[in-house]
C-alpha positions in Angstrom: -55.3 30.6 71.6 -56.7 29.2 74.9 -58.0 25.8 73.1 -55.2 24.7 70.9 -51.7 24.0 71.5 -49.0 23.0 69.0 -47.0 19.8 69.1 -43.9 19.7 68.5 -42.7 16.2 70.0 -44.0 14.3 66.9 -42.6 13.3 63.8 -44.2 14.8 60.7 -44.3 11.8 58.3 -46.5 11.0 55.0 -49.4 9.6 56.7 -51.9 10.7 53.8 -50.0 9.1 51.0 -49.9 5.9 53.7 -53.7 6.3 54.1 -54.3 6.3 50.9 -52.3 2.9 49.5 -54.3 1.5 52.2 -57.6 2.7 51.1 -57.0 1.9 47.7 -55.5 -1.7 48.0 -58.9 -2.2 50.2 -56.7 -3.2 53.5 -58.4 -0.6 54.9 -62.7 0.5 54.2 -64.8 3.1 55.8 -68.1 0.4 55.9 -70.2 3.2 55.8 -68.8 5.0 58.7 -67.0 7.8 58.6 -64.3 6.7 60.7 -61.6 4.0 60.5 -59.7 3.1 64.3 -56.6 2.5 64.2 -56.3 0.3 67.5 -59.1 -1.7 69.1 -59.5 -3.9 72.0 -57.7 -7.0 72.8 -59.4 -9.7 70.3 -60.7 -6.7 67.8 -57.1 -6.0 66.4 -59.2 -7.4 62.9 -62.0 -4.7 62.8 -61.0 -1.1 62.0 -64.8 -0.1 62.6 -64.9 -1.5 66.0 -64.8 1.9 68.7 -65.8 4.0 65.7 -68.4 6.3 67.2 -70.3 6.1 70.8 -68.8 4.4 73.8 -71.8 4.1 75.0 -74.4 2.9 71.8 -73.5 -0.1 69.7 -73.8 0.9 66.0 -72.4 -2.3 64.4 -75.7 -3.6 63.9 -77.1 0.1 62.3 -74.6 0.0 59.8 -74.9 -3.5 59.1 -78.2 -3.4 58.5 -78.2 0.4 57.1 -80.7 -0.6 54.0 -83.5 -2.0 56.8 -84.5 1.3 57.6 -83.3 1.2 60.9 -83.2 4.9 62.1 -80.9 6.3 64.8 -83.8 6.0 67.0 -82.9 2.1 67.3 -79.8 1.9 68.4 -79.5 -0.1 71.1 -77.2 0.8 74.5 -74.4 -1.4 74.7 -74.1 -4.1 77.7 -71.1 -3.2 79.0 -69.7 0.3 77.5 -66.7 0.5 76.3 -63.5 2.8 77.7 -60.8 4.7 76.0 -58.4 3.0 78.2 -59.6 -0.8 76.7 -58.1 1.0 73.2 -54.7 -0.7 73.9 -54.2 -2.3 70.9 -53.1 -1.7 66.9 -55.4 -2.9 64.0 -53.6 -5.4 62.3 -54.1 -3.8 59.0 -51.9 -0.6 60.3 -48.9 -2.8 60.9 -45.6 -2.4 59.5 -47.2 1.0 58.3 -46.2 4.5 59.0 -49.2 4.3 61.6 -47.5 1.5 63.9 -44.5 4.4 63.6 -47.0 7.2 64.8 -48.5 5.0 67.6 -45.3 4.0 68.7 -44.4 7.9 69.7 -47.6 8.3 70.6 -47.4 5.7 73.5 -44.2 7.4 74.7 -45.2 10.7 75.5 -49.9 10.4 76.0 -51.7 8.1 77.8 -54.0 7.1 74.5 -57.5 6.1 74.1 -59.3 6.1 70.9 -57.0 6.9 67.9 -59.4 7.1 64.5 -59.2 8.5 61.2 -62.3 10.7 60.8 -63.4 11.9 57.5 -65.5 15.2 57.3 -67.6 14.9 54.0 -68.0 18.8 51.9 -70.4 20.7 53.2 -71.0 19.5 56.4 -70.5 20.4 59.9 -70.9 18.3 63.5 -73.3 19.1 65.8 -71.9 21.4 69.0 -71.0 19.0 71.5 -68.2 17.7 74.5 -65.7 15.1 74.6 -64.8 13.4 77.8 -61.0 13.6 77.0 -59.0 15.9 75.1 -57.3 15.0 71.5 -54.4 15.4 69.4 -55.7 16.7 65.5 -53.0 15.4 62.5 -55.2 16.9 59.4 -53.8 14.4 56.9 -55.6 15.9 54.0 -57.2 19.3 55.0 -58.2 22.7 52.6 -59.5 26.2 52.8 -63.1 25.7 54.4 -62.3 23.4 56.5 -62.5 24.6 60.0 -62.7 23.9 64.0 -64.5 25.7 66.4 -64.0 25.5 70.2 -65.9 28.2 72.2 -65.4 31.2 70.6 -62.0 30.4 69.0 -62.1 29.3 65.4 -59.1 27.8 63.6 -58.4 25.8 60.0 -55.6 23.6 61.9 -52.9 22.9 58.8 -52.3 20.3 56.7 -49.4 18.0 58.4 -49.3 19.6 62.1 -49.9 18.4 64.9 -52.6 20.3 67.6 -53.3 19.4 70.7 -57.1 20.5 71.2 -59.3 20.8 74.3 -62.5 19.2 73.3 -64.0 19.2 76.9 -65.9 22.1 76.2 -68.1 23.0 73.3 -67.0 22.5 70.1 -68.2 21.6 66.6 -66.2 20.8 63.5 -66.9 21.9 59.9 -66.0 21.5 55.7 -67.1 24.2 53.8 -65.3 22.8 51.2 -65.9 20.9 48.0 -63.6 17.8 48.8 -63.2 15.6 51.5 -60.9 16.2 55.1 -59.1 13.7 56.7 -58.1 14.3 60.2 -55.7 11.6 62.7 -57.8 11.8 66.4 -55.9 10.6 68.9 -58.2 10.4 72.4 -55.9 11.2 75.7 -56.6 9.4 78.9 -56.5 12.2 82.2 -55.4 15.2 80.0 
C-alpha cells in the first residue's frame, strides 16, 4: 500500500481503557465537538477543545453558542491562524496519563503538530478532502465498517496499531458501523 505505512517504533499500550476513565470521571468532555486535543498552545494547556478543527476558522464561539442557530455560514476567520508547530504543549488533564507516555515517544522520533482524539459517530463518513501534513492513526476503539480511504486505496486500519497515513492527497474517512470509532491523530510537521 502506497498511502499507509506501519509503525513499529511505538509502544502499544491501553490507551482506550485510559480514554475511557477519563471520559467517564468528566476530566476529559467532547463539548459538542467531535474531537478532544491532547496538547494545545502555551497558555491553553486547560482547554482540550482549543485546536479542535480548522487552523484557520475560529469555532469556539459556534459551539458555544450551538442553540442560537448560528449556522456554519458564520464562522468567523481567525485573527491570527493558528500552526501545528504552536501545538507544543500537553493538556493538563492528560498528565500523569498513559497519554503523557505516548507523547513522550512521540516527541522522540516526529516533529508533532496537532495530536486529537477524533470520534467518527455510526453511519457517517467525512467529506473528501487534504491535509497540509501527514498523520499517525492509533484506532483506540475501531470495528468492522469502519474504514479509510486514500486515493484509490481503502483500508479498516486495526484496533491497537499504529499507521502512518499520507493525508496530503485526497482522502475521506468513514463508520459504517452501529457504534462509535475512536482514532489517536497525531499531525507531523515536514513529513
Amino acid at each position: 500500500m502506497k498511502h499507509f505505512t506501519p509503525v513499529s517504533v511505538l509502544p502499544i499500550l491501553p490507551l482506550y481503557e485510559e480514554f475511557k476513565n477519563l471520559l467517564d470521571n468528566k476530566i476529559i468532555q467532547w463539548n459538542g465537538r467531535a474531537q478532544i486535543c491532547v496538547n494545545s498552545i502555551p497558555g491553553h494547556e486547560d482547554d482540550t477543545s482549543f485546536g479542535a478543527g480548522s487552523l484557520l476558522y475560529d469555532w469556539a464561539d459556534y459551539y458555544d453558542n450551538k442553540k442560537s442557530n448560528k449556522s456554519q455560514m458564520d464562522i468567523k476567520l481567525r485573527e491570527v491562524p493558528l500552526k501545528e508547530e504552536d501545538f507544543t504543549e500537553l493538556c493538563t488533564p492528560f498528565k500523569g496519563t498513559l497519554f503523557e507516555e505516548i507523547y513522550s515517544k512521540l516527541k522522540i522520533y516526529y516533529n508533532l503538530g496537532r495530536i486529537r482524539i477524533m470520534e467518527s459517530k455510526p453511519k457517517t463518513c467525512l467529506t473528501w478532502h487534504t491535509d497540509p501534513s501527514t498523520r499517525i492513526h492509533f484506532p483506540l476503539k475501531t470495528q468492522d465498517g469502519c474504514l479509510m480511504i486514500i486515493e484509490d486505496e481503502v483500508m479498516h486500519i486495526p484496533q491497537n496499531e499504529w499507521w502512518h497515513t499520507n493525508t496530503k492527497v485526497q482522502h475521506t474517512a468513514l463508520n459504517g458501523s452501529k457504534e462509535s470509532r475512536y482514532h489517536l491523530v497525531v499531525s507531523l510537521i515536514g513529513q
